[in-house]
N, C-alpha and C positions, 0 to 999 in steps of 0.2 A: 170308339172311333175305329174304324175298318184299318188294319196294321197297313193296308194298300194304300193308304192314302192318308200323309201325317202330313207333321208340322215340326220344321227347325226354326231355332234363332239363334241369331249369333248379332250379340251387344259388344263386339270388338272393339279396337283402336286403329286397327291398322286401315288409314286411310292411302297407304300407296296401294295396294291390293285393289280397292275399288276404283282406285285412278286405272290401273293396268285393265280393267273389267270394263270400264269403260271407252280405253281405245279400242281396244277389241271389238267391240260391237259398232262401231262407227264407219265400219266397211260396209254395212248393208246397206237396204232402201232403207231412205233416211227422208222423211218430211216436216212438217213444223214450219217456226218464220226465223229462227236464226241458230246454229251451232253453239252449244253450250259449254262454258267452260269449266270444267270437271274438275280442275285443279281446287283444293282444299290445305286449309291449313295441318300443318305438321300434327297440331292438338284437333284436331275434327274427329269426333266419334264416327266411327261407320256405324250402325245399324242395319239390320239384316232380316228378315224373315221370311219365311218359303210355307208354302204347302201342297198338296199333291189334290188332286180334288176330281171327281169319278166325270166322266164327259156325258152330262145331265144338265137338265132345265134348270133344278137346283143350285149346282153350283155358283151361278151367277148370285146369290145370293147367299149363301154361306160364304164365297170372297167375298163380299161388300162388308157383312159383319167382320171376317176375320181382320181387314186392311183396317176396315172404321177402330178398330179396339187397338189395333197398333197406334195408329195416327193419335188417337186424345191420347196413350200413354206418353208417346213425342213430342206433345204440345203443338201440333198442327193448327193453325187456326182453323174454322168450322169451315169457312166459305172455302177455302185450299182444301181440304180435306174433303167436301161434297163434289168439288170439282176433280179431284184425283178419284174417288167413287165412282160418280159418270163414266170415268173413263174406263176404269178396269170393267165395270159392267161390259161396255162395249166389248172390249176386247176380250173377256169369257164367254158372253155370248156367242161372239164368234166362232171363236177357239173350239166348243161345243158343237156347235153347228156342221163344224168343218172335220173336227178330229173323230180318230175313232178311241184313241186311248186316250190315258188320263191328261188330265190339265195342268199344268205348273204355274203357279204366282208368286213370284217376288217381290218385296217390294224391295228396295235400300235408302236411307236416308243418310247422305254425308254433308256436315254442315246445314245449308238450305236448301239442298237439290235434295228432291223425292226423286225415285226412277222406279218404275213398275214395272215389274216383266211377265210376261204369259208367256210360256210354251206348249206348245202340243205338234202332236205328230202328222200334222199335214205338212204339203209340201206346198200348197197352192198358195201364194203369196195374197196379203189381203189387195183390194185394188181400192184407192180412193174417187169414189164416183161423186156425181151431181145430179140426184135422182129428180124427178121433175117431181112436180106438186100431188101429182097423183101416185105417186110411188110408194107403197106398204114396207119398203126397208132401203138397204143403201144407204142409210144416214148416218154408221158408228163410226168408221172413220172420218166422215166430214168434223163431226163431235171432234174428236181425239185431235185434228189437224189445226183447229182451231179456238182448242183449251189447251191443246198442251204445247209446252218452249221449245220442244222437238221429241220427235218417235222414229222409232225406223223397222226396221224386220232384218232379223240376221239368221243365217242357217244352223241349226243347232250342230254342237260340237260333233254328234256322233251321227250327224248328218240324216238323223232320222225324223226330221220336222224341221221347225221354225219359234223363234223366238218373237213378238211383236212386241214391243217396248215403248214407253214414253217418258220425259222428263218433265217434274215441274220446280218448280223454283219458289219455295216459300217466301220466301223475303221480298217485300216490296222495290221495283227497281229507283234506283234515285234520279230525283225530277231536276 
């Protein structure tokens, strides 16, 4: 593997960490159908893993493998897991599209909430359009807005890009 472009994990404990990671990012553009609550139990494993990934056609596809390999070690159910897939696809492709340096993917798993992160170095915020029938793209964030519990866009810590994010919620809500 190119030393440019790796991969960490961190199978921690400390679920306050990820509580504070996620207010943080709750300032940005923020879409989805309702605000998630991030709060976990005292005993909630966090789960963590990242990778760096060259801004190419490829990558959208070596993220799909790296996330899919995490997800069946987590126990994700398949249809959860195809559905958080979709979405990172979108969100790399984009990423790629747009960036001129490398790509960031996160994902984190605390308790039932999955949260995926992409970063790269644009600055140009994604826009969620309504492409008409005839339209050859325009359609990954309608995807993302309408599979996932919420997403947002936050500006990266060293202000040199953009974060695009989204939440899903493994666990079935109660009827």
């Amino acid at each position: 593997m190119d030393p440019r472009y790796e991969e960490t994990i961190d199978n921690g404990s400390s679920a306050a960490s990820s509580r504070a990671d996620a207010r943080s990012v709750s300032g940005g553009l923020c879409g989805g159908r309702a605000p998630t609550d991030t709060r976990s139990s005292p005993r909630s494993v966090v789960r963590t893993v990242s990778r760096q990934l060259p801004p190419t056609a490829r990558s959208a596809s070596v993220s799909r493998r790296f996330l899919a390999g995490h997800l069946m070690v987590w126990g994700v159910m398949a249809e959860r897991r195809d559905e958080a897939l979709l979405l990172l696809d979108e969100l790399v492709a984009n990423a790629v599209r747009h960036a001129q340096g490398p790509v960031g993917v996160t994902a984190t798993l605390v308790g039932d909430l999955l949260r995926v992160s992409v970063g790269d170095d644009s600055h140009r915020d994604p826009i969620l359009q309504r492409p008409g029938v005839e339209s050859t793209s325009g359609r990954g964030l309608m995807l993302v807005d309408l599979l996932a519990d919420r997403w947002g866009v936050s500006p990266a810590a060293d202000d040199l890009g953009k974060t695009v994010w989204f939440e899903i919620r493994l666990a079935a809500e109660p009827l």
